[in-house]
Every structure is written in structure tokens, then in C-alpha cells.
N, C-alpha and C positions, 0 to 999 in steps of 0.2 A: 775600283770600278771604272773603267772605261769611257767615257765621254765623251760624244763624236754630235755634236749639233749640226745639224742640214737645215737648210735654208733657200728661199728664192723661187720654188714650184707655183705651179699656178696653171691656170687655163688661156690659152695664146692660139688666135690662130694662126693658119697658114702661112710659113714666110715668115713669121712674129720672130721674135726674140725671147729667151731667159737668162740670167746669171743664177745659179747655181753656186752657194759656200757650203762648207764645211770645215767647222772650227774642232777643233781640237785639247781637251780639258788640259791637256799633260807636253812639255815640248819632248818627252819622252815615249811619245804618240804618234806615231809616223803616220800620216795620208800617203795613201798610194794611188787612192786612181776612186774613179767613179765606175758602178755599177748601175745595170738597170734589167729592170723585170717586167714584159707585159704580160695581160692575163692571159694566162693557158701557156706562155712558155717558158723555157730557161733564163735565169739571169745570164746576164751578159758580161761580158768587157767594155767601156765607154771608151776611157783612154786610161793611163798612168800618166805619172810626172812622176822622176826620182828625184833625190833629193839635190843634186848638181843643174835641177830644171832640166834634163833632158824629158820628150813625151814619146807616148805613142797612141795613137786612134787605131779603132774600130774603123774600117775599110766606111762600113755605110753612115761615118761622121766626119771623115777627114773632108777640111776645107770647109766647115759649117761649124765645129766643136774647136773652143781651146780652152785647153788644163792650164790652170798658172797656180805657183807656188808663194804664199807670204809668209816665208820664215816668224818674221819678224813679229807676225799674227798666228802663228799655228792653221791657220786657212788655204783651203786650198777651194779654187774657185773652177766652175766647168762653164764657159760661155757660149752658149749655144743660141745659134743662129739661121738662117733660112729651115726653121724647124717645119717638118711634114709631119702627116698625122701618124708616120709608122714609127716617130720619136714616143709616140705617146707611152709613156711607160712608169714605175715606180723607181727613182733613181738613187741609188745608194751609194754612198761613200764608202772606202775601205781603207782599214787601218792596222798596222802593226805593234802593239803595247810591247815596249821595250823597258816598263816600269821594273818589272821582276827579275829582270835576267834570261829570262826564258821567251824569246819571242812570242807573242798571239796574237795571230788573226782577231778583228773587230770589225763591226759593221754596225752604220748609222741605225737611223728607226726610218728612215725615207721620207720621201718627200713625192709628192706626185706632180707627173707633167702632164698637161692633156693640151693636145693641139687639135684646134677644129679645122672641119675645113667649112 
């Protein structure tokens, strides 16, 4: 079973700050990236981190969001910064179980972020 612990959400407002983790049961667990979901719409894209630490953002988080990877912890961290209320969302880690041979998509339980203004 799969194991993807989220951590760090909370209520912030305007301009505030989070860190965001997501640890990882297995190092046969790969994080890939951060998701997020507000009410009534699509989950998103946050960013990625691969496993060499390269990233990529989401156009309406670059320059406020960074992804960081801690091998060494199985965590992968999203630090998000100058947050607006249009961050407000359900934010989910995503993961690839490489335990079986067979790769599979995983996904944390979420965590929620609410920015007032």
C-alpha cells in the first residue's frame, strides 16, 4: 500500500507564506510534483521536481512556489510564498510506486490551503 504523508496546510493570509511536505513510505516511491484542486474546478499542475532536482511551475506560481527534493528523506517540499486567495485550493502530492515493477500513479489524502484576504 502506498504511503504518501502531506503535511504543512493551514489558513494564511494575503502575502503569508506555507511549506508544504510530502514524505514518502517506500524510497521506491518516487514524488513527482504537487497538485492542487479548488472547489468547482479541475485539479491542476503545481510544479514537478525530477529526480536530478530539475523543476517546473505552473505559469500562475512561478517566482512565489519552489519544489525541493530531500532524497536523503524521501520528502519533497513545495514553498509557497506571496500566496493570494486564488492559491486557495486542496493540494495534493503525486507519486509513482515503483515497488512492483509495474509503475503506478499515487496520490496523497491532501492537505488544504486557505488564504484570506
Amino acid at each position: 500500500q502506498v504511503q504518501l504523508v502531506e503535511s504543512g496546510g493551514g489558513l494564511v493570509q494575503t502575502g503569508g507564506s506555507l511549506r508544504l511536505s510530502c514524505v514518502a513510505s517506500s524510497v521506491n516511491i518516487r514524488v513527482k510534483g504537487w497538485y492542487r484542486q479548488a472547489p468547482g474546478k479541475q485539479r491542476e499542475l503545481v510544479a514537478t521536481v525530477a529526480i536530478d532536482g530539475s523543476t517546473t511551475y505552473a505559469d500562475s506560481v512561478k517566482g512565489r512556489f519552489t519544489i525541493s527534493r530531500d532524497s536523503a528523506k524521501n520528502t519533497v517540499y513545495l514553498q509557497m510564498n506571496g500566496l493570494k486567495s486564488e492559491d486557495t485550493a486542496v493540494y495534493y502530492c503525486n507519486a509513482v510506486d515503483y515497488r512492483s515493477g509495474t509503475p503506478s500513479m499515487s496520490w496523497g489524502q491532501g492537505t488544504q490551503v486557505t488564504v484570506s484576504s
